[in-house]
C-alpha positions in Angstrom: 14.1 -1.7 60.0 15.4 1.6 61.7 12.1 2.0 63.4 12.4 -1.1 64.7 15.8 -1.3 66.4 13.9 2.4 68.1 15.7 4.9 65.7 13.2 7.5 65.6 12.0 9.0 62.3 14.0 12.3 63.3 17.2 10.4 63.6 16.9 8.7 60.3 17.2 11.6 58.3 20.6 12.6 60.6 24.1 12.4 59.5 26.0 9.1 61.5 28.4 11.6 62.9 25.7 13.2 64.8 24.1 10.3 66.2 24.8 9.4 69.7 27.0 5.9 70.8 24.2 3.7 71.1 22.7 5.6 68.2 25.4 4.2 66.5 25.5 0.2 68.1 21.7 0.0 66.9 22.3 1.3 63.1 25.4 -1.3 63.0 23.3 -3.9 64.2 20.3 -3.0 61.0 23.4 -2.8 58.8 24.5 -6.5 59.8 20.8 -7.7 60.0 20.1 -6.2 56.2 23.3 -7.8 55.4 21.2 -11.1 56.5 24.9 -12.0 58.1 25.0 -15.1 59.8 27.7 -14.8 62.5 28.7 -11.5 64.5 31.9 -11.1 66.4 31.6 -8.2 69.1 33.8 -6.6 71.3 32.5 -4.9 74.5 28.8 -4.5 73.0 27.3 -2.8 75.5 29.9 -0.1 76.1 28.4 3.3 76.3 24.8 2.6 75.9 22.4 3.8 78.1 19.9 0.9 79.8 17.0 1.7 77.2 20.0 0.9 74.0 21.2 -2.3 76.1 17.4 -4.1 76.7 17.2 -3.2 73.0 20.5 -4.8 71.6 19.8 -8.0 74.0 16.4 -8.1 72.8 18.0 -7.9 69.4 20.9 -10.5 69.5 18.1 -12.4 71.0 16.1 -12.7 68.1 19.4 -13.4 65.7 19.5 -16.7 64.6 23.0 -17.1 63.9 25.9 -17.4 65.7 27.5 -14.6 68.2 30.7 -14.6 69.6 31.6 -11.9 71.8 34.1 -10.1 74.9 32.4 -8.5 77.6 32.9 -7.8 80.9 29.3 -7.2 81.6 28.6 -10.3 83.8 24.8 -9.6 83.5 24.8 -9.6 79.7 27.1 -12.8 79.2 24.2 -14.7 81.7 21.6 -13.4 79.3 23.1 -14.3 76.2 25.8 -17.1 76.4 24.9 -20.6 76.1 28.4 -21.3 76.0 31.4 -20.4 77.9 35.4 -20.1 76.3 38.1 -19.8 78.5 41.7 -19.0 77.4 43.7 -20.0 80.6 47.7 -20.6 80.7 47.6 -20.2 77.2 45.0 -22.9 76.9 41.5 -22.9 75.1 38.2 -24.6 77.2 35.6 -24.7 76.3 32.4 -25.2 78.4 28.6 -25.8 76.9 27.0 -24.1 79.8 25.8 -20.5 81.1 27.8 -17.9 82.8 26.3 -19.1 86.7 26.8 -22.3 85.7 30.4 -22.0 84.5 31.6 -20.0 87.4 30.1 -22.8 90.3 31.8 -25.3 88.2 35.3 -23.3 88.4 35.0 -22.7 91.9 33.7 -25.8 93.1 36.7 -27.5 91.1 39.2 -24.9 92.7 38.1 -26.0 95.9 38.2 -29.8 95.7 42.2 -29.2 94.4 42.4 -27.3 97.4 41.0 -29.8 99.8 43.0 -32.5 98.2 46.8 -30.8 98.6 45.7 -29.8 101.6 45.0 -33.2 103.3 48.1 -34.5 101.3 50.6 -31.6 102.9 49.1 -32.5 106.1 49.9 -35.6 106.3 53.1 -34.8 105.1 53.7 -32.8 107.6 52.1 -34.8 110.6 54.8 -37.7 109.5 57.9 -35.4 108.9 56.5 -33.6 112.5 56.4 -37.2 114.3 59.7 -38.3 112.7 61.9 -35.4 114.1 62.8 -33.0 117.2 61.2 -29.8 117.3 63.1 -26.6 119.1 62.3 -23.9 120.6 62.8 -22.1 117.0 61.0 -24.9 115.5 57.9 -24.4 116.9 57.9 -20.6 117.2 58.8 -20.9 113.3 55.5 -22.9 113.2 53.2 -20.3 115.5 53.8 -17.8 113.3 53.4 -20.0 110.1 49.8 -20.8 111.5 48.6 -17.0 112.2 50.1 -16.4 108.3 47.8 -19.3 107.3 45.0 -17.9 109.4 45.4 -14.2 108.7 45.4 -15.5 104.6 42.4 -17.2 105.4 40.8 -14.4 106.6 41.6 -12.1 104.0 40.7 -14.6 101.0 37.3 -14.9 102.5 36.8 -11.1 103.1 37.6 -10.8 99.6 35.5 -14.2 98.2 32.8 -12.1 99.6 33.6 -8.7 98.9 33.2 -10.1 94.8 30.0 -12.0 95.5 28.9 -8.9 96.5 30.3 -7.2 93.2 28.8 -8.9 91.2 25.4 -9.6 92.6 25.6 -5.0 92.0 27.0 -5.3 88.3 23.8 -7.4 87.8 21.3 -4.9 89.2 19.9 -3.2 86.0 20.4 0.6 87.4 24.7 -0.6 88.0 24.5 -1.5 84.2 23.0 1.9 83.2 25.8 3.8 84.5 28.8 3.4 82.1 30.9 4.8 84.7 30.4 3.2 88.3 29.5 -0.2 85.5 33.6 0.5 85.0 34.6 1.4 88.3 32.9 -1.7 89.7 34.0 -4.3 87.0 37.3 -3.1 87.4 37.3 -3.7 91.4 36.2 -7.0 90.6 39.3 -7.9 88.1 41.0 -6.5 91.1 40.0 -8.6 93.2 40.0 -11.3 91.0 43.6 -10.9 90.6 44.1 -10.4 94.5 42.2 -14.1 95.0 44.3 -15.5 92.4 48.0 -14.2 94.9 46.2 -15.2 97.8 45.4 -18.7 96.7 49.2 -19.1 95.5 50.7 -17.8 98.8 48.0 -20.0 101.1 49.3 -23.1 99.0 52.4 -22.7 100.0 51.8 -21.7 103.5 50.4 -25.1 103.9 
């Protein structure tokens, strides 16, 4: 079982505490599999393994025939592996029976439809309230510089829409997800932006 999860027959006569971190991940996973366990809970699996370790714990969780339910933030992995997607949003639980790709066009093609909607619906607000009353000089200067806030959010949201497309097409490329490090540094620019998106989206809603 050691020699197949690619522990050689030098490291299985080593101490644990001299084996490396994904020395480590693959003897857990022949302790759980000799365990014949049924249902593994992970946290951040492929944290500190080198790509070789990774391709063999996929490969690995693959072939389990139980259930897995596990955190990551390696986009890459979760498209591999999940068959099903849970959310915890606003202190809510969804759950969606789909993959990671599949999840994320639903999300955003629903976050734009609710866009488009209170859009039209404050535009038309405003069109009547705009027909109904006098507009001053103030009025419409107020209005100028409401329209190149709108427009300079605009731009911004979509130089950062793309600047995370981008992000995570990289965190995908096998030779990002061998380097624990810029793996990090790249995930962690995406939350960033991710979290930039998510004030962007509040302040263009009220803009319009």
């Amino acid at each position: 079982m050691l020699a197949q999860a690619k522990l050689s027959a030098e490291d299985i006569d080593k101490k644990v505490r001299s084996l490396s971190g994904g020395e480590r991940a693959k003897l857990a996973l022949v302790l759980l599999e000799a365990e014949k366990a049924n249902f593994l809970v992970l946290d951040e699996p492929t944290n500190h393994l080198d790509l070789q370790a990774r391709e063999a714990l996929e490969e690995a969780l693959k072939a389990f025939d139980g259930t897995l339910l596990f955190v990551s933030h390696d986009r890459y992995f979760i498209q591999n592996l999940a068959d099903k997607i849970i959310e915890i949003d606003a202190k809510k639980v969804n759950t969606f029976a789909e993959k990671y790709d599949e999840y994320t066009a639903a999300k955003k093609a629903a976050r734009e439809k609710e866009e488009l909607a209170a859009k039209a619906v404050k535009e038309e607000a405003r069109a009547q309230a705009g027909a109904a009353s006098y507009r001053s000089k103030a009025e419409r200067a107020q209005e100028a510089k409401k329209k190149q806030q709108i427009k300079q959010t605009e731009e911004k949201i979509s130089a950062f829409e793309a600047e995370a497309a981008a992000l995570t097409e990289e965190i995908a490329r096998p030779e990002v997800a061998a380097d624990y490090k810029l793996l990090t540094e790249k995930c962690a620019r995406l939350d960033a932006l991710h979290s930039e998106l998510d004030k962007l989206y509040e302040e263009y809603e009220k803009l319009i």
